[in-house]
N, CA, C and O of each residue as an XYZ file, in Angstrom:
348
protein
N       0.840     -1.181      0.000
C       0.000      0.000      0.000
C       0.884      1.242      0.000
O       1.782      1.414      0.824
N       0.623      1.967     -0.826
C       1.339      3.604     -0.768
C       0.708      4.710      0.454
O      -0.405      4.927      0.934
N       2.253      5.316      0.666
C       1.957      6.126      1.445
C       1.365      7.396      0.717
O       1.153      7.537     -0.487
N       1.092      8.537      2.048
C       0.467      9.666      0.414
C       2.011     10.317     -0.059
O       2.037     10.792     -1.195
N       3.180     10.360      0.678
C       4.375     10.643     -0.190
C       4.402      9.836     -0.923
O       3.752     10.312     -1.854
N       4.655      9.038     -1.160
C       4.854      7.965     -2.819
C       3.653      8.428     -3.754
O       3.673      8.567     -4.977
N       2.654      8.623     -2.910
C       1.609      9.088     -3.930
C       1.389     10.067     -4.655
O       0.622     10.275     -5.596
N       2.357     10.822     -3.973
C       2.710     12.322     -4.500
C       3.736     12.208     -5.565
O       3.439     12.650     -6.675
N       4.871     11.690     -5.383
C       5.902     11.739     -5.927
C       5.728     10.934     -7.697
O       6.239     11.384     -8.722
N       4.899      9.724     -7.588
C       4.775      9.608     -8.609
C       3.610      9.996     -9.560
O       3.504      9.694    -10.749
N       2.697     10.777     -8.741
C       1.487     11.281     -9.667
C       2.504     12.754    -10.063
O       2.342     13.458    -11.060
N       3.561     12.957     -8.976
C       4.108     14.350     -9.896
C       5.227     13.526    -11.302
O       5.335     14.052    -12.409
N       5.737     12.580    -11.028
C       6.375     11.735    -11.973
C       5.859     12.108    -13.263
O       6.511     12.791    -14.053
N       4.210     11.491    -13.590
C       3.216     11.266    -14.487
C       2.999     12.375    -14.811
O       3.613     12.539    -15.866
N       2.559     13.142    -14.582
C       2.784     14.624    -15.039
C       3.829     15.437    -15.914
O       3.803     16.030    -16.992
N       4.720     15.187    -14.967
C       5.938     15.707    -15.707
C       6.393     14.449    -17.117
O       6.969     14.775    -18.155
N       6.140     13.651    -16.916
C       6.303     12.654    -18.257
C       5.114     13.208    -19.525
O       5.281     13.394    -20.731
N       3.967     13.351    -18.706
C       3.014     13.430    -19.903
C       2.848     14.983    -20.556
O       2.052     15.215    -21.467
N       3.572     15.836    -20.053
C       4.016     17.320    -19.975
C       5.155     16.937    -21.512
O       4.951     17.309    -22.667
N       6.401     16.046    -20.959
C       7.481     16.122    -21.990
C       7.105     15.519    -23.211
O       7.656     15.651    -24.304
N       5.969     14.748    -22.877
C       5.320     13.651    -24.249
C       4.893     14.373    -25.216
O       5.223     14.276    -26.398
N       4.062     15.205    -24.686
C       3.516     16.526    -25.930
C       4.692     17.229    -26.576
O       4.349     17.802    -27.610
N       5.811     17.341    -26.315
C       6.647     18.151    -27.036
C       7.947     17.053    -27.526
O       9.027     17.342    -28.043
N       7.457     15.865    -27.195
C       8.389     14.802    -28.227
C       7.714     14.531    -29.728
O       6.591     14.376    -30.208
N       8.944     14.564    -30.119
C       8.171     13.957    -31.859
C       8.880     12.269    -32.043
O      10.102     12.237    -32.181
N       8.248     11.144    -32.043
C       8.939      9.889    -32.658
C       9.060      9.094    -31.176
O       9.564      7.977    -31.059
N       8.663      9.654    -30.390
C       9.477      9.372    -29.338
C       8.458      9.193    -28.349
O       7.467      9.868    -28.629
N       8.333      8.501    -27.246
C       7.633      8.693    -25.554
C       7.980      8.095    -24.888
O       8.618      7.047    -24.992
N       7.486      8.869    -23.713
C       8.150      7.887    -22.273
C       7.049      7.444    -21.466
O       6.064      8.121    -21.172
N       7.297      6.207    -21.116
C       5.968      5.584    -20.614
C       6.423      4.764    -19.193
O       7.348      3.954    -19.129
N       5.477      5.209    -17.991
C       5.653      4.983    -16.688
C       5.113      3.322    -16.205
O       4.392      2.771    -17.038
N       5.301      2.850    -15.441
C       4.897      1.493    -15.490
C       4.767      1.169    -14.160
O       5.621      0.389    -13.738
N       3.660      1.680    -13.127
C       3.445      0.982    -11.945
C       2.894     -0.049    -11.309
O       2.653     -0.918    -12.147
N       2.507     -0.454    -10.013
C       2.296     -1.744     -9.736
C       1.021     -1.561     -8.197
O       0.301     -2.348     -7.584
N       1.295     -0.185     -8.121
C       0.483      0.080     -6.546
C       2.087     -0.191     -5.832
O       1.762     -0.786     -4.805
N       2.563     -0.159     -5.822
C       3.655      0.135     -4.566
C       4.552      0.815     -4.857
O       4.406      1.194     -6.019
N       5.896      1.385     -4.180
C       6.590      1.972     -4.120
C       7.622      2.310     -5.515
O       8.277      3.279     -5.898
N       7.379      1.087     -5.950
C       8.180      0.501     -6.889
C       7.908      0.904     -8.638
O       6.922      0.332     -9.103
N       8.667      1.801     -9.605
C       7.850      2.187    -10.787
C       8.876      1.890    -11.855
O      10.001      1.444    -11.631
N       8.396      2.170    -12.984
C      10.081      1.964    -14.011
C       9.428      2.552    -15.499
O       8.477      2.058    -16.105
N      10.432      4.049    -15.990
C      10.032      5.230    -16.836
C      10.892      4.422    -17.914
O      12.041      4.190    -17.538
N      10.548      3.947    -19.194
C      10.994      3.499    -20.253
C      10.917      4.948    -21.532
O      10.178      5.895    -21.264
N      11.494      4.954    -22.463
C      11.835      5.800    -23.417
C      11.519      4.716    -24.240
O      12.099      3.652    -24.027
N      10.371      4.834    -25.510
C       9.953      3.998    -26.485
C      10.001      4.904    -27.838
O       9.533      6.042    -27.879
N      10.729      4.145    -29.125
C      10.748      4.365    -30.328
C       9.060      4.145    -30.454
O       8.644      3.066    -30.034
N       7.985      5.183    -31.054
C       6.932      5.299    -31.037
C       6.899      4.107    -32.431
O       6.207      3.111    -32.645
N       8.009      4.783    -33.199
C       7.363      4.118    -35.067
C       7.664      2.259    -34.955
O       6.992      1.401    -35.529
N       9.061      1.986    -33.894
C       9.103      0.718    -34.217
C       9.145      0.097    -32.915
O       9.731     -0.954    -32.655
N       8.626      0.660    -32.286
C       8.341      0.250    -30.220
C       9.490     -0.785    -30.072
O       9.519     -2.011    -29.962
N      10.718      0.509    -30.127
C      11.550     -0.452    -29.491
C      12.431      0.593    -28.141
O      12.474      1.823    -28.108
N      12.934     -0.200    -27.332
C      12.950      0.860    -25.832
C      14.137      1.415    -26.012
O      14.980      0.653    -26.486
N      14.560      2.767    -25.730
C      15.674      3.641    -26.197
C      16.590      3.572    -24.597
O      17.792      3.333    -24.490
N      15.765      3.812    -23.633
C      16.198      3.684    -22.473
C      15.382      3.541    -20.963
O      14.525      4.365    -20.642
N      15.659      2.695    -20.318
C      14.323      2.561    -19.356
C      15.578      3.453    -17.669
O      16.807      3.440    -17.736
N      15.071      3.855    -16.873
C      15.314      3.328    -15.701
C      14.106      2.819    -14.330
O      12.925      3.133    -14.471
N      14.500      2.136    -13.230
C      13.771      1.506    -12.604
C      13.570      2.582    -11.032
O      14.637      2.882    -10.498
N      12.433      3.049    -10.439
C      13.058      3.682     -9.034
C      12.229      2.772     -7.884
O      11.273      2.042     -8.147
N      12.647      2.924     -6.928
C      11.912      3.200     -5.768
C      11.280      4.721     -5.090
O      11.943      5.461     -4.363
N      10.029      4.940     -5.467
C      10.088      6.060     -5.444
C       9.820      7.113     -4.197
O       9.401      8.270     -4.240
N      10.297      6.119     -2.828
C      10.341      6.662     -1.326
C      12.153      6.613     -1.338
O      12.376      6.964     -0.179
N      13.115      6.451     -1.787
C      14.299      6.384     -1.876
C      14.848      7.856     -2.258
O      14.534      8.203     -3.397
N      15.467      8.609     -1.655
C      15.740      9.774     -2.150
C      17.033      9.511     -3.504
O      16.869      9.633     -4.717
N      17.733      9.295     -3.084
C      18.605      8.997     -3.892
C      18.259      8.138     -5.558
O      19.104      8.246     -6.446
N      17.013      7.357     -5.795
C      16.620      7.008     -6.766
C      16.111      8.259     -7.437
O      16.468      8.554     -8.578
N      15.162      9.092     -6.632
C      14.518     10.293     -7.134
C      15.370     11.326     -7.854
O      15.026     12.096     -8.751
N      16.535     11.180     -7.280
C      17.863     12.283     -8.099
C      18.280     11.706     -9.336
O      18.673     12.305    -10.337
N      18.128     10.251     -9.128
C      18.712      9.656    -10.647
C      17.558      9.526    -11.382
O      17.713      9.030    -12.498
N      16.251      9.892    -11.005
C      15.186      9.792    -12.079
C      14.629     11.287    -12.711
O      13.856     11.509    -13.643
N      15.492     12.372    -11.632
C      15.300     13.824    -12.359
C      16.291     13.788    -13.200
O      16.020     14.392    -14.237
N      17.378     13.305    -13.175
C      18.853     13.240    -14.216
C      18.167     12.915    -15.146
O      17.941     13.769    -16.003
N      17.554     11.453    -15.304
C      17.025     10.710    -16.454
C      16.317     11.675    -17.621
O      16.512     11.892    -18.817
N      15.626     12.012    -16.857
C      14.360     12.688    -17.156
C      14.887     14.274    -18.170
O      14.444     14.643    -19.258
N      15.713     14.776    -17.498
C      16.433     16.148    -17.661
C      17.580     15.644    -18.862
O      17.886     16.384    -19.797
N      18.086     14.436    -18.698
C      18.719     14.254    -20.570
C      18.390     14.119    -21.223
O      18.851     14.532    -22.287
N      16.855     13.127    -21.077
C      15.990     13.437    -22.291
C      15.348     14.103    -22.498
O      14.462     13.830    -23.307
N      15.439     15.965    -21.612
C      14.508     16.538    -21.950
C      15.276     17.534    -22.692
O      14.781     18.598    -23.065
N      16.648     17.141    -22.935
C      17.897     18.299    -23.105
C      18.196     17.623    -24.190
O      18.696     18.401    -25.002
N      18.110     16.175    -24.743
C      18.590     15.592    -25.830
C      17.385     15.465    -26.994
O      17.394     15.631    -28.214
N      16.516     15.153    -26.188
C      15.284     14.351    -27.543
C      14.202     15.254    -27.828
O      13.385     15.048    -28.726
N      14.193     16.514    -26.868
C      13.366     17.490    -27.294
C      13.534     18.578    -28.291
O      14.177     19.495    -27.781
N      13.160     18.849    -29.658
C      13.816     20.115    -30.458
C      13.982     20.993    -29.803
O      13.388     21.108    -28.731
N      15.049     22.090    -30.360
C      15.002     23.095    -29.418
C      13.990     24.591    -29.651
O      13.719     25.493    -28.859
N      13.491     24.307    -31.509
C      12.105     25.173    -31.370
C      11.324     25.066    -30.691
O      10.697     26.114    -30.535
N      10.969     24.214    -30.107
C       9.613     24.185    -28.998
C      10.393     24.103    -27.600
O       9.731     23.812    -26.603
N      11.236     24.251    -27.526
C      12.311     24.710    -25.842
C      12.152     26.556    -25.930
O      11.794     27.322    -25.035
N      12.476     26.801    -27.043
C      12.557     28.521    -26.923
C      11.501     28.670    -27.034
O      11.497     29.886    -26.845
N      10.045     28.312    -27.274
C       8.772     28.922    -27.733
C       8.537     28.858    -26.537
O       7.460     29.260    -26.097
């Protein structure tokens, strides 16, 4: 059972994924939970669904949470154009 921090942390997760999804082209990232603590953010080739990069968190772990804003922040610095970054 989740606490309401985990519950927080990954409904803000989902958000911020489905926020970067709209401004990917070819590309998405798709969250994968279970009801517990436990989640895992994959990067999927949309045209030939094949996985570009996944990682796995615990998402009451602080230290997972830093490596899943990293994650998150290279592909939002690599796979996003940068016309729709300056707009």
């Amino acid at each position: 059972m989740l606490n309401v921090f985990t519950s927080l942390v990954i409904n803000q997760l989902k958000q911020r994924i489905n926020f970067m999804n709209q401004r990917m082209h070819g590309e998405e990232l798709r969250i994968y939970e279970s009801n517990t603590k436990y989640c895992l953010i994959v990067l999927v080739d949309t045209n030939t669904h094949t996985v570009l990069g996944s990682i796995a968190l615990n998402a009451s772990a602080r230290r997972d949470l830093c490596m899943t804003k990293a994650f998150l922040s290279l592909i939002e610095n690599t796979r996003i154009p940068r016309t729709v970054l300056a707009a």
